[in-house]
C-alpha positions in Angstrom: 8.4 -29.9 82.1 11.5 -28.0 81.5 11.4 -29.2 77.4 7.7 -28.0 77.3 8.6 -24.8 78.4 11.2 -24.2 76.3 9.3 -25.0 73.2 6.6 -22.6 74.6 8.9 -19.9 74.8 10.3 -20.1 71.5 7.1 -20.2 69.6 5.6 -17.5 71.5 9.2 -15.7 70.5 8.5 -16.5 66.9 4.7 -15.4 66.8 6.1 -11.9 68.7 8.8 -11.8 65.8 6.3 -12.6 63.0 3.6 -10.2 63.8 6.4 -7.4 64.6 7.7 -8.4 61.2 4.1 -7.7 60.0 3.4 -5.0 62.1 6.8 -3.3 60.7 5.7 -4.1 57.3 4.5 -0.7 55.6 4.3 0.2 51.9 3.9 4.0 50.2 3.6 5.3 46.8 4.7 8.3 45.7 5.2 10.6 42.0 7.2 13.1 40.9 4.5 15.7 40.0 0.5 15.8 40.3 -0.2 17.4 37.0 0.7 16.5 33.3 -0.6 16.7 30.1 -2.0 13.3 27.6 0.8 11.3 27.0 3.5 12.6 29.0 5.0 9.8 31.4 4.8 10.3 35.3 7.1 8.8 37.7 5.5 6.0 40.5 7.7 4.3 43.0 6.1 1.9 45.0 8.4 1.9 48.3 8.1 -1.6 50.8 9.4 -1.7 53.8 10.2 -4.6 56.4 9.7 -7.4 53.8 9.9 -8.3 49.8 6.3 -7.8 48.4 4.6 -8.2 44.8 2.7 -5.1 43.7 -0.8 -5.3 41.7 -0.5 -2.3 39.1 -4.0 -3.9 37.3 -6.5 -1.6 38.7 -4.7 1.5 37.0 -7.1 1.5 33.9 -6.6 5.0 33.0 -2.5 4.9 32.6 -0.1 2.9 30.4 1.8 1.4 32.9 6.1 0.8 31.8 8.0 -1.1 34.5 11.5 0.9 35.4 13.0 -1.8 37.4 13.5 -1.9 41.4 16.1 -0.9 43.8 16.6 -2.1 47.2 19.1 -0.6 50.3 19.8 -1.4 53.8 20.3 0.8 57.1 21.1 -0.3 60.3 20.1 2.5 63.0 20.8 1.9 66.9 21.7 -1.7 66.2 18.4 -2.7 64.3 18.5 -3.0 60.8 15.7 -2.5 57.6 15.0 -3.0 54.5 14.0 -1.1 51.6 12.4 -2.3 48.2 11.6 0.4 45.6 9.5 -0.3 42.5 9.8 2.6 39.9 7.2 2.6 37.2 6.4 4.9 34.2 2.7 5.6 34.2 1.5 7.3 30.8 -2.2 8.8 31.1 -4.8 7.9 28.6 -7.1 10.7 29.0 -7.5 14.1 30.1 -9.8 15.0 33.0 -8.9 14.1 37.3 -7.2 11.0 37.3 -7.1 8.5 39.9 -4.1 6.3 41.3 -6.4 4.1 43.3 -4.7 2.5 46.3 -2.1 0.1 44.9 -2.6 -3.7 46.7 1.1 -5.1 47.7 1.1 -8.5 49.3 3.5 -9.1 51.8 4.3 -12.8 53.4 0.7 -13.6 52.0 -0.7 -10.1 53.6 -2.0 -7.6 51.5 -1.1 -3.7 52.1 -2.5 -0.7 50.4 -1.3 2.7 49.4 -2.9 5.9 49.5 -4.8 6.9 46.5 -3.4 9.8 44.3 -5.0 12.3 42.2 -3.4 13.4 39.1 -4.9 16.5 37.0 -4.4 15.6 33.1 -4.6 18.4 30.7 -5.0 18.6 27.0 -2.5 19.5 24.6 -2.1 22.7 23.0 -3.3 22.8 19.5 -0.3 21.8 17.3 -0.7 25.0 15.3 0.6 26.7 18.6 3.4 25.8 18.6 3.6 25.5 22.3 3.9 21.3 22.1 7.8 19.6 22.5 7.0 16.7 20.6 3.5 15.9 18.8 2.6 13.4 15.9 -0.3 13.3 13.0 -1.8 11.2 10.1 -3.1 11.5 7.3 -4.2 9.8 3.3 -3.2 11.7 0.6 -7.0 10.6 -0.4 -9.8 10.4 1.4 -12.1 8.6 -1.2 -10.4 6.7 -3.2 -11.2 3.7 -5.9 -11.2 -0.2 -4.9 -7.7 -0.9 -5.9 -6.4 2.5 -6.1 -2.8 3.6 -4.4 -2.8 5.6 -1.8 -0.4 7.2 0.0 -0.6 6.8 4.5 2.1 9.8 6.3 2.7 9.8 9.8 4.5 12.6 11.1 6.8 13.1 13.9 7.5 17.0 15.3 9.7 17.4 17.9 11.5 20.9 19.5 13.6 19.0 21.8 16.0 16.2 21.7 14.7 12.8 22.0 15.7 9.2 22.0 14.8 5.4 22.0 11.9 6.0 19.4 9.9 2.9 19.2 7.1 2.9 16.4 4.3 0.4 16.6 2.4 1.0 12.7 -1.3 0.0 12.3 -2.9 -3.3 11.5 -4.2 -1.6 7.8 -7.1 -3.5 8.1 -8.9 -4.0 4.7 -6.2 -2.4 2.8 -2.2 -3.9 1.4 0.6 -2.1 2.4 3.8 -1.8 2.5 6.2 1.0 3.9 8.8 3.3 2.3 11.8 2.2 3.9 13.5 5.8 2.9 12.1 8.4 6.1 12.2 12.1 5.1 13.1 14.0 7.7 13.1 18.1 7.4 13.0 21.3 9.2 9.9 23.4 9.8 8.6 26.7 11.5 5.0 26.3 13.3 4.7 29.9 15.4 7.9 30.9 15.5 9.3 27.6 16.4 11.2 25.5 14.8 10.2 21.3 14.3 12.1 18.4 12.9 9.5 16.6 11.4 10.3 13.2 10.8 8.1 11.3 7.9 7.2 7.5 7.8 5.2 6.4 4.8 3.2 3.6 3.5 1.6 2.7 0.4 -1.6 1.7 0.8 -4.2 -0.1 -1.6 -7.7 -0.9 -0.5 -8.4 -4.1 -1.1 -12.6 -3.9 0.0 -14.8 -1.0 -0.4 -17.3 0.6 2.2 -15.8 3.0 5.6 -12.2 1.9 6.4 -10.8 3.1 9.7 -6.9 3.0 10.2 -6.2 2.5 13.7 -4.0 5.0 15.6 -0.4 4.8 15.0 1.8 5.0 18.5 5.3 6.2 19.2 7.0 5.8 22.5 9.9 8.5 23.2 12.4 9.3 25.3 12.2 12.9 26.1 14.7 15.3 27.5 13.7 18.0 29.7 15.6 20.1 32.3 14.1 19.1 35.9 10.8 21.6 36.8 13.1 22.0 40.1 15.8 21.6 42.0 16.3 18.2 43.8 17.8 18.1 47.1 21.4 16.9 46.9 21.3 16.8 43.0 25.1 18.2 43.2 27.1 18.7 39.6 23.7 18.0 37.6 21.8 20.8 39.3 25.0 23.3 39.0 25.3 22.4 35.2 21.4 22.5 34.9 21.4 18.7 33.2 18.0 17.3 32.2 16.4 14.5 33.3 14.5 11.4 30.4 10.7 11.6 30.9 8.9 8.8 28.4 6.1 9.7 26.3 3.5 7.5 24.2 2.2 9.3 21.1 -1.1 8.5 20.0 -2.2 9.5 16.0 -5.7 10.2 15.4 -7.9 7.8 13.8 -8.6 8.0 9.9 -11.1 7.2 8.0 -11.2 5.8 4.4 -14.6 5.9 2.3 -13.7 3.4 -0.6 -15.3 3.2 -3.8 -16.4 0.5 -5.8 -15.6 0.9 -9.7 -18.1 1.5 -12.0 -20.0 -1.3 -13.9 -18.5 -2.5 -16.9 -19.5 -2.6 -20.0 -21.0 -5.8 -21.7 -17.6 -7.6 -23.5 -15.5 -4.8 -22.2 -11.9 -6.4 -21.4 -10.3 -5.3 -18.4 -6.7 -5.8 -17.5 -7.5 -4.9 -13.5 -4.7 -1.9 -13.7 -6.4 1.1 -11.5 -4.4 4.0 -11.5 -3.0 6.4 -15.4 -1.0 4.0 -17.9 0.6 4.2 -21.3 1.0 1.1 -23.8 3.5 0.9 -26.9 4.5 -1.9 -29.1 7.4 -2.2 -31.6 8.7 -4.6 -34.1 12.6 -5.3 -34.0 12.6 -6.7 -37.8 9.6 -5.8 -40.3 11.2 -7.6 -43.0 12.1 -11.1 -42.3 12.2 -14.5 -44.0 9.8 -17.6 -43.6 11.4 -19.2 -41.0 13.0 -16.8 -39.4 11.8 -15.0 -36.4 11.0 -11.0 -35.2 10.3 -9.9 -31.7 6.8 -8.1 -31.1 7.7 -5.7 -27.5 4.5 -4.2 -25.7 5.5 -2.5 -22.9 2.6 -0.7 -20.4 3.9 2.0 -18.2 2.1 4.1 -15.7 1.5 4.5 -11.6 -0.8 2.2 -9.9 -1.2 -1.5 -9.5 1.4 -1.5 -12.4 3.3 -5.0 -11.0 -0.3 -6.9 -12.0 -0.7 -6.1 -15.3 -1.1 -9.3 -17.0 0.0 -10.2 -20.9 -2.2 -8.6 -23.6 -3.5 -10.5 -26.0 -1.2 -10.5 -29.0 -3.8 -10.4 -31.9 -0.6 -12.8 -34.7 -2.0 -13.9 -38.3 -2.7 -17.5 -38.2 0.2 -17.9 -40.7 2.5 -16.9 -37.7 4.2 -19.3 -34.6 4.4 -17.6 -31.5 6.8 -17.9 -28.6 6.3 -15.7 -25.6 9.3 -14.8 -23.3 8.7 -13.9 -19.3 8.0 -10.1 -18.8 10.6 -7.5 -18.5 9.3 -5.2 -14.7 10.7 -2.0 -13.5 8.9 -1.1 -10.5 9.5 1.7 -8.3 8.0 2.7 -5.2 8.2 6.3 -3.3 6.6 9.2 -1.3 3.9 9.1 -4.4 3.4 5.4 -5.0 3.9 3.0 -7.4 5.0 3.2 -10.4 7.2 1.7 -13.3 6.5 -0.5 -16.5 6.5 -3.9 -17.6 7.6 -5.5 -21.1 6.3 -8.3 -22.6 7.9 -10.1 -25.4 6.5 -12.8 -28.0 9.1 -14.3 -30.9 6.6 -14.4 -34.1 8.1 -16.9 -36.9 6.1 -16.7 -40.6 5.2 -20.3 -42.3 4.0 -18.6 -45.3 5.5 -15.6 -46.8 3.4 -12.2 -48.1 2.1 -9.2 -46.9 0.8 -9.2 -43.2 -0.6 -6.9 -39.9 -0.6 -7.1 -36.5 -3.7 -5.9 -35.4 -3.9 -2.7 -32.7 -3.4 -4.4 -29.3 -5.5 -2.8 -26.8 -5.4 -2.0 -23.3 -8.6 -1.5 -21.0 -7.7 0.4 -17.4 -9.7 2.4 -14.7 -8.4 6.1 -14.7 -8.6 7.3 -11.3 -8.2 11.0 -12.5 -11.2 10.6 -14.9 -13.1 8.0 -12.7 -14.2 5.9 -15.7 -12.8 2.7 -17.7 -10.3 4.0 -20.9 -9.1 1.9 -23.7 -5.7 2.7 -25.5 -4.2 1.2 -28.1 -1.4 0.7 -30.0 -1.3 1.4 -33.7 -0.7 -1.2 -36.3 2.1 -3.1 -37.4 3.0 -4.2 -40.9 5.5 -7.2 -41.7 7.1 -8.3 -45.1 7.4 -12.2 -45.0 10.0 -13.5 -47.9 10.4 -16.9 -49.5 13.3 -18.4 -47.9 15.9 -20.2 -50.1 14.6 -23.5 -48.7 10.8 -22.6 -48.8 9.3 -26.1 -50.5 11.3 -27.6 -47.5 9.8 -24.8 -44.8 6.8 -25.7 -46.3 7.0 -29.2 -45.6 8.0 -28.6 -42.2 5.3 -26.5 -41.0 2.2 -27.9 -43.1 1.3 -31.3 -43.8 1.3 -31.9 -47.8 -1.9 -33.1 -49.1 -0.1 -36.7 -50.4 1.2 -38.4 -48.1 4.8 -39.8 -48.9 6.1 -43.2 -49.4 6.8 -45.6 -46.4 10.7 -45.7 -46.1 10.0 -49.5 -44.1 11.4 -52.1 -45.8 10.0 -55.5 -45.7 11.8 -58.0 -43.4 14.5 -60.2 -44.5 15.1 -63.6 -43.7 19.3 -63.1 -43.5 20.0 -66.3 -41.8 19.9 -69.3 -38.9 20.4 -68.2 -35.4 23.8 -69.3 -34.1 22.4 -71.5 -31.8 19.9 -73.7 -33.1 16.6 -74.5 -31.4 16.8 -78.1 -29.4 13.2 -79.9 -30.4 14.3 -83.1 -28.7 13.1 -84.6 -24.9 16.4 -84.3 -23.6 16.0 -80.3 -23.4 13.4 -81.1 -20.8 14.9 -81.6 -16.7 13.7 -81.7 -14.0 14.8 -78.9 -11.1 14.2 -78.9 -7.6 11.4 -76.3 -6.7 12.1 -73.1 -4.2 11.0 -73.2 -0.5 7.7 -71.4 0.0 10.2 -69.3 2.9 12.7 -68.4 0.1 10.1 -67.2 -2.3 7.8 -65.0 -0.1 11.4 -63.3 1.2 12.5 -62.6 -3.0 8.7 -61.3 -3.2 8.5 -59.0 -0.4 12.2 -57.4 -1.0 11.5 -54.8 -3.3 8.9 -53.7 -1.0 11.0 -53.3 2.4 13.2 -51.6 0.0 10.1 -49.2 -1.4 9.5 -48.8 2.8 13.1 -48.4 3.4 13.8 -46.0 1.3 10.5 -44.1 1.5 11.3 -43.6 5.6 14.5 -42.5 4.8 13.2 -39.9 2.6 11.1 -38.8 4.4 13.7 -38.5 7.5 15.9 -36.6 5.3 13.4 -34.2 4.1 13.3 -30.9 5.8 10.0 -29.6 6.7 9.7 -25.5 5.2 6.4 -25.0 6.9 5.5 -22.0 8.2 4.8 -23.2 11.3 8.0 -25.3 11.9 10.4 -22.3 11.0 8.4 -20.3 13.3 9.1 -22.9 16.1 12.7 -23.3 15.4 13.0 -19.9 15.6 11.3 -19.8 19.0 13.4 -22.3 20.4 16.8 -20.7 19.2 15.7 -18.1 20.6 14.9 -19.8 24.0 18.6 -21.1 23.5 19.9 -17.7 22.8 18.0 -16.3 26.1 19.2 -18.9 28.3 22.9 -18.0 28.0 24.2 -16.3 31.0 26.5 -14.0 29.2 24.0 -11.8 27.5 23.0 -8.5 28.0 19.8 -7.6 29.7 18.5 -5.8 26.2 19.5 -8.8 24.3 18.2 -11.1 26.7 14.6 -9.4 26.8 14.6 -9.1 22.9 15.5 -13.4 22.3 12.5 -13.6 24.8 10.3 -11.2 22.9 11.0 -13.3 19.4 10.4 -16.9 21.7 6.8 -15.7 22.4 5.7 -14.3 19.1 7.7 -17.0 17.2 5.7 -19.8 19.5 2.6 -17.8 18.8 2.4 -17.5 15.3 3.9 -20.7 14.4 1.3 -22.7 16.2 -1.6 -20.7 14.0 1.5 -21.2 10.6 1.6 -17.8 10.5 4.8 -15.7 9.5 5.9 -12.3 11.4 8.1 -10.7 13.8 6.2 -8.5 16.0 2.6 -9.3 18.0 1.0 -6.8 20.6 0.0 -8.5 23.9 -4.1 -8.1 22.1 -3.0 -9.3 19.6 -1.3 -12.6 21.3 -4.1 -12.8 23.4 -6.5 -13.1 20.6 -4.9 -15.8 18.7 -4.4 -17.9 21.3 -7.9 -17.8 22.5 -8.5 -18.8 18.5 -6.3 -22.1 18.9 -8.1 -23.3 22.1 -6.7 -22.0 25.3 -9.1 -20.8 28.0 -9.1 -16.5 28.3 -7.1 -17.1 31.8 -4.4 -18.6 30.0 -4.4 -16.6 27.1 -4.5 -13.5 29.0 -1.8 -14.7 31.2 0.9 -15.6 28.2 -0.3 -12.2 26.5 0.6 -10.0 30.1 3.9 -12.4 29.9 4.8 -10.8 26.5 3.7 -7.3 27.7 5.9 -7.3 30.6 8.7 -8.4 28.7 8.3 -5.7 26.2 8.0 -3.4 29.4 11.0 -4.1 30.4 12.7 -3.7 27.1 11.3 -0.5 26.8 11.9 0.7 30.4 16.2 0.0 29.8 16.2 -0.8 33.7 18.6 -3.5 35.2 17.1 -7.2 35.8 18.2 -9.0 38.8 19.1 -12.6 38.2 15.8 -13.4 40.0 14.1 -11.4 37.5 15.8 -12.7 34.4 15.2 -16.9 36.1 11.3 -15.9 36.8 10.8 -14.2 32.6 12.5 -17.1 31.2 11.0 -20.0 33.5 7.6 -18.0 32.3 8.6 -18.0 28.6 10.1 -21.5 28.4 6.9 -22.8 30.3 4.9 -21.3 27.5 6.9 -22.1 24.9 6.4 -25.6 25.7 3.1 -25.5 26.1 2.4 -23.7 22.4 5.1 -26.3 20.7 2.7 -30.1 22.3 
């Protein structure tokens, strides 16, 4: 009797202490501010109370959400003690209008608590001619309406009247269009209302490779933004004396632009077109006019211009029949800048005369699409006249080059019989014995040696020959990276970056695709293309997101933090390597 009701006791002590525990349990959310304009970052901290809890940030549709990392404290009061768990996140509005943080879910031992909703008034920016904006970026083509395979040049702009850090650009997809970046970024001072900008430059090349309406997605910059603090915060000490400010984040957002591409013009019936879009020059030269038969002179056409210069093709050298012709590999100086492309290429052919007299190289001619005309043009070059000269062997040139009409004598001779062999041939029976014949075993192993060896030597090949496919460099990559994130000794920004290349490496090597950088939409469309269901894919694609999150936030990760990312990734990893 006594043991029963000592057991009762003690479970009615634990129920008591569980549903105090619960009952204890409270979560809050709070911000730093209630108004703010598209784009500029607000501060959430999820506080929790009386336990460890996950918090559910999905439902907030309308706001970029960046993780900042958590804190936690303890206080002991009158003998009892609790626990605090702070989440701080970065939330970045999408749109202007009254926004709502709905009531944020945070499960607690398998409970689930609920914060009071917030309302957040988002404003428009100023117009950027204002001058009023810290920080603002645009977009634009240098043309609007250009030619299938024309250059054109993409500019996104960065303006910004206070200091920033930890820029992060994120380019568009150029759908529809080949391009390729200026790695040199201009960067220059400008007025806009009295106010002075750096405006920072990033610019692409950009050739449209279909014609009809092409829209280039928005290009985004994250930023770290310094601002002195709207007010005072209590107990802010020496930073509220020396004024300091405080890092707000920001996601710029470029507007859309659209592209109407033309097709070219149809071409006329046996016109020759090289393909070059764009304003080119051609020229030719001879090195030698005079030269023996024999002997050789160099024909040099070089085409210069901007545009698609680097797929100008060989032109047709247009040689006398009476001439050999030996072309070299093209010469190409190719430059690219803030206007395009642009450069030449050289093409050389060695021309050696058989016959000697008077001959011409006939104009060679170059058919190109001039985008400041908007029709085809021919150009070409003017002709060439060489002096061919007996050489001092020119029956034997002659010979060499052109069959004669007679044929010449055979030099065989007829064979001669010189002697006996020095061992005579043995015609009697004796030269016949009899040997014993080979075991059936013996001669199927001598017949099937050579091929074991063939197999041998085929596996070993094959074992030693490394495999350069796209998708296998991808996957090394992923798992040295795996390797690299698994070491203890890292940093927290290095460990988050090896983690970022493990997913996108995995990812792109299982579709044998090349590349360094995926956005979680991206990730998840591709693996919904190789076969995972859209819970999984969208799973491995928040995976990436959060680790990218992290990396942009620059908070601290706990070691249980760091374990969960990488037990996450590796899983993945795995699961994108079967």
């Amino acid at each position: 009797m006594t043991s029963i009701i000592n057991k009762t006791t003690i479970a009615v002590f634990i129920l008591l202490a569980t549903a105090m525990a619960a009952q204890a349990a409270s979560v809050r959310a709070v911000v730093d501010r209630n108004q703010a304009t598209v784009g500029e970052s607000i501060r959430l901290q999820v506080s929790i109370e009386g336990g460890d809890g996950e918090v559910d940030l999905s439902g907030l549709s309308d706001f970029k959400t960046i993780s900042r990392g958590s804190t936690s404290s303890f206080q002991m009061i009158n003998g009892r003690t609790s626990r605090q768990l702070i989440h701080s996140y970065a939330l970045v509005p999408l749109a202007a209008g009254s926004l709502t943080i709905p009531a944020i879910p945070v499960t607690i031992d398998g409970k689930v608590h609920y914060t009071a909703p917030i309302r957040i008034t988002v404003s428009k920016e100023p117009p950027a001619e204002s001058g009023r904006r810290d920080v603002y970026v645009t977009a634009e083509v240098s043309q609007a309406a250009p030619w299938v395979g024309q250059q054109i040049v993409y500019t996104f702009r960065l303006f910004n009247a206070v200091q920033i850090a930890d820029a992060k650009f994120q380019a568009p997809s150029f759908d529809g269009f080949h391009a390729e970046e200026i790695e040199d970024r201009q960067s220059h001072r400008t007025v806009i209302n009295g106010r002075e900008f750096i405006v920072t430059e990033v610019t692409f090349i950009l050739v449209p490779v279909k014609t009809g309406t092409l829209t280039i997605a928005p290009a985004v910059l994250q930023v770290g933004l310094m601002q002195r603090s709207r007010r005072p915060r209590p107990f802010a000490g020496m930073d509220a004396f020396f004024g300091r400010g405080e890092m707000t984040t920001r996601v710029l957002q470029s507007d859309p632009v659209t592209v109407q591409v033309r097709d070219l013009p149809v071409r006329p019936p046996g016109m020759d077109f090289s393909g070059l879009v764009g304003h080119f020059d051609i020229k030719a030269s001879l090195d030698q006019s005079e030269v023996k038969v024999g002997d050789s002179t160099t024909l040099s056409v070089t085409v210069s211009g901007s545009g698609n210069i680097m797929d100008c093709a060989p032109p047709a050298v247009p040689a006398p029949s009476e001439f050999k012709t030996y072309a070299d590999n093209p010469e190409e100086t190719v430059q690219k800048d803030a206007s395009g492309y642009s450069g030449s290429k050289t093409f050389r052919t060695a021309l050696v005369p058989v016959k000697a007299g008077q001959y011409r190289i006939a104009p060679i001619r170059l058919t190109y699409f001039d985008v400041a005309e908007g029709a085809y043009r021919t150009l070409s070059t003017p002709p060439s006249d060489i002096q061919v000269r007996p050489s001092a062997t020119a029956s034997t040139d002659i010979d060499v080059f052109r069959a004669a009409p007679d044929q010449p004598q055979s030099l065989k001779k007829q064979v001669e019989f010189t002697g006996r062999d020095i061992l005579p041939l043995k015609t009697g029976l004796e030269a016949l014995q009899t040997r014993r014949s080979m075991s059936p075993l013996i001669f199927g192993m001598l017949l099937g040696l050579p091929m074991i060896g063939f197999f041998v030597t085929r596996t070993a090949l094959r074992m030693m020959q490394k495999d350069e496919s796209p998708g296998r460099i991808m996957a090394d990559r992923a798992r040295q990276a795996l390797k690299a994130a698994a070491a203890g000794d890292i940093t927290d920004t290095d460990f988050l970056s090896a983690l970022y290349r493990a997913l996108v490496s995995a990812i792109l090597g299982r579709q044998g695709a090349m590349g360094t950088s995926l956005t979680w939409s991206e990730a998840r469309t591709r693996l919904t293309e190789i076969g995972w269901d859209s819970a999984d894919a969208e799973s491995a694609a928040r995976l990436l997101e959060t680790v990218e999150s992290f990396n942009y936030s620059g908070g601290k990760l706990d070691r249980e933090t760091r374990s969960d990312l990488l037990d996450r990734t590796r899983q993945v990893v795995r699961r994108l390597a079967r």
